[in-house]
C-alpha positions as CSV (number, residue, x, y, z in Angstrom):
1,X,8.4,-9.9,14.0
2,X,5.8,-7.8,12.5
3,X,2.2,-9.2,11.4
4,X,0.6,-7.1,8.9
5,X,-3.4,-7.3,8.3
6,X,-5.1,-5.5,5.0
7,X,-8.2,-4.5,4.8
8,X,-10.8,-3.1,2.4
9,X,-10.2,-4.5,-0.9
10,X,-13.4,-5.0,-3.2
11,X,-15.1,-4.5,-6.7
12,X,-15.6,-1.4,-7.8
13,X,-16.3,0.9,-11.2
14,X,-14.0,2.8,-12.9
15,X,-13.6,6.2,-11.4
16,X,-14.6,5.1,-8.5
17,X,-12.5,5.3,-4.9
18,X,-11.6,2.3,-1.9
19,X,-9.6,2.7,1.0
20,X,-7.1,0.1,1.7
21,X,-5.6,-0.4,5.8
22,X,-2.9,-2.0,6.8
23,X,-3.1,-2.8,10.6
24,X,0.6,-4.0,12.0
25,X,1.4,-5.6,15.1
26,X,4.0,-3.2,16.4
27,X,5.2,0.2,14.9
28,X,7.1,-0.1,11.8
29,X,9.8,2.7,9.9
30,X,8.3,2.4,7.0
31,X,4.8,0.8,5.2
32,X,4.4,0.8,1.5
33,X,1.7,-0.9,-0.7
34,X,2.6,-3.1,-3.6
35,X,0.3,-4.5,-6.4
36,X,0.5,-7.4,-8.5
37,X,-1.4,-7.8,-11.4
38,X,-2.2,-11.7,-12.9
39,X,1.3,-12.3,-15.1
40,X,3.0,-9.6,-14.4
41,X,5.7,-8.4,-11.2
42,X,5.0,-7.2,-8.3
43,X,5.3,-3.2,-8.2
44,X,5.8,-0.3,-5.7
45,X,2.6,1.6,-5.4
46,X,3.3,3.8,-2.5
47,X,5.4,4.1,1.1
48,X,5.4,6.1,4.1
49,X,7.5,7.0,7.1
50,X,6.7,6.8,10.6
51,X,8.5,9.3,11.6
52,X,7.7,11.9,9.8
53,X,5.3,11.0,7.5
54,X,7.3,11.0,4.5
55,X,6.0,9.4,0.9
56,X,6.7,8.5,-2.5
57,X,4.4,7.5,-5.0
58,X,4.3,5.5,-8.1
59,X,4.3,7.6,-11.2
60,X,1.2,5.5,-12.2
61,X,-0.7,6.6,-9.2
62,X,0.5,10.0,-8.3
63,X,-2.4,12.4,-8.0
64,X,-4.7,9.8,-7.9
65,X,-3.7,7.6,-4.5
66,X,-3.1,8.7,-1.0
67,X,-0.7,6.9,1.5
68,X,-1.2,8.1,4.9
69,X,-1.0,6.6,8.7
70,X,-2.5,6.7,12.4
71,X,0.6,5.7,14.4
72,X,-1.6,5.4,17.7
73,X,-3.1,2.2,15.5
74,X,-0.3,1.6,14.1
75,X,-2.2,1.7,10.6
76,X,-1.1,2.9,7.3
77,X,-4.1,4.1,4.7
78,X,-4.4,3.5,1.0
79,X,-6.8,6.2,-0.1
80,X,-7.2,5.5,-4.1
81,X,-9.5,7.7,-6.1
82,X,-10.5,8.2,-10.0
83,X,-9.9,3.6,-10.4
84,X,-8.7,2.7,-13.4
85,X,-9.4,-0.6,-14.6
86,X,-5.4,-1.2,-14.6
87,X,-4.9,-0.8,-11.3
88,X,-6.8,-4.4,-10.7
89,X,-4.3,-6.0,-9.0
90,X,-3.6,-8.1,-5.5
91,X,-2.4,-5.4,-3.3
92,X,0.3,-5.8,-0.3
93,X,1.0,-3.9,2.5
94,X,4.7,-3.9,3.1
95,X,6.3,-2.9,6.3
96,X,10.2,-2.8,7.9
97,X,12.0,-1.4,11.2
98,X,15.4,-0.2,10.3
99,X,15.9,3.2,9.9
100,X,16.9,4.2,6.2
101,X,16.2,5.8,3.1
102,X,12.8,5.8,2.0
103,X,12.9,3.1,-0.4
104,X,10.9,1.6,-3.2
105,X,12.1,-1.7,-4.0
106,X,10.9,-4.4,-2.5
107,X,13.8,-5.9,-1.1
108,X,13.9,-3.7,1.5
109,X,10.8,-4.1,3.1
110,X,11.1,-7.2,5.4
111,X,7.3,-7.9,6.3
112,X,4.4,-8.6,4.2
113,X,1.0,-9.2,4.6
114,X,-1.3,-11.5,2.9
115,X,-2.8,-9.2,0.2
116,X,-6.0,-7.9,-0.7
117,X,-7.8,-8.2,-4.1
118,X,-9.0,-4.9,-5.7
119,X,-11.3,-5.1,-9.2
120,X,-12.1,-2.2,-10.8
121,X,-14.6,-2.6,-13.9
122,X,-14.9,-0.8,-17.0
C-alpha cells in the first residue's frame, strides 16, 4: 500500500504560480498529477519516473508546469507558473509500483490521494 499526501493548493490570480507536493509513504515508479474541473473528467496533467526522472506533460500545461521529485522524501513537485483561470480544478497526485511505460491514463496509476483544490481568478 501507498498513502499519498498533497500539499499546497490555494487561491491565486491569473498569471500567478503554486507549488503542489505530493508526499508518499514508500517509493513509488511513477507519480503523476491529475485535475478535475466541476462537470467535467478527470485529466492527466503531468507524471514522472523514479528512476530516472522521466516526464510527460499535458499539452495544456506544457511550458507552463513543472513535475519534478526528491526521492530521499519520497515527494514529487507540481511547480505551475503563468495560472490560467482554466486550470481551476481539484488536483490529484497519482502514484503506482510496477515497472512500465510511462503512462498517462489513469488506469494505470493504482494510488490516489485525496486532492487539493487550486483557484485561480481572473
Amino acid at each position: 500500500q501507498v498513502q499519498l499526501v498533497e500539499s499546497g493548493g490555494g487561491l491565486v490570480q491569473a498569471g500567478g504560480s503554486l507549488r503542489l507536493s505530493c508526499a508518499a509513504s514508500r517509493r513509488t515508479f511513477i507519480t503523476g498529477w491529475f485535475r478535475q474541473a466541476p462537470g467535467k473528467e478527470r485529466d492527466f496533467v503531468a507524471t514522472i519516473t523514479s528512476s530516472d526522472s522521466r516526464t510527460l506533460y499535458s499539452d495544456s500545461v506544457k511550458g507552463r508546469f513543472t513535475i519534478s521529485r526528491d526521492n530521499a522524501k519520497s515527494t514529487v513537485y507540481l511547480e505551475m507558473n503563468r495560472l490560467k483561470p482554466e486550470d481551476t480544478a481539484v488536483y490529484y497526485c497519482a502514484a503506482d509500483t510496477r515497472i512500465g511505460p510511462i503512462q498517462r491514463g489513469s488506469d494505470e496509476y493504482g494510488y490516489w490521494g485525496q486532492g487539493t483544490q487550486v483557484t485561480v481568478s481572473s
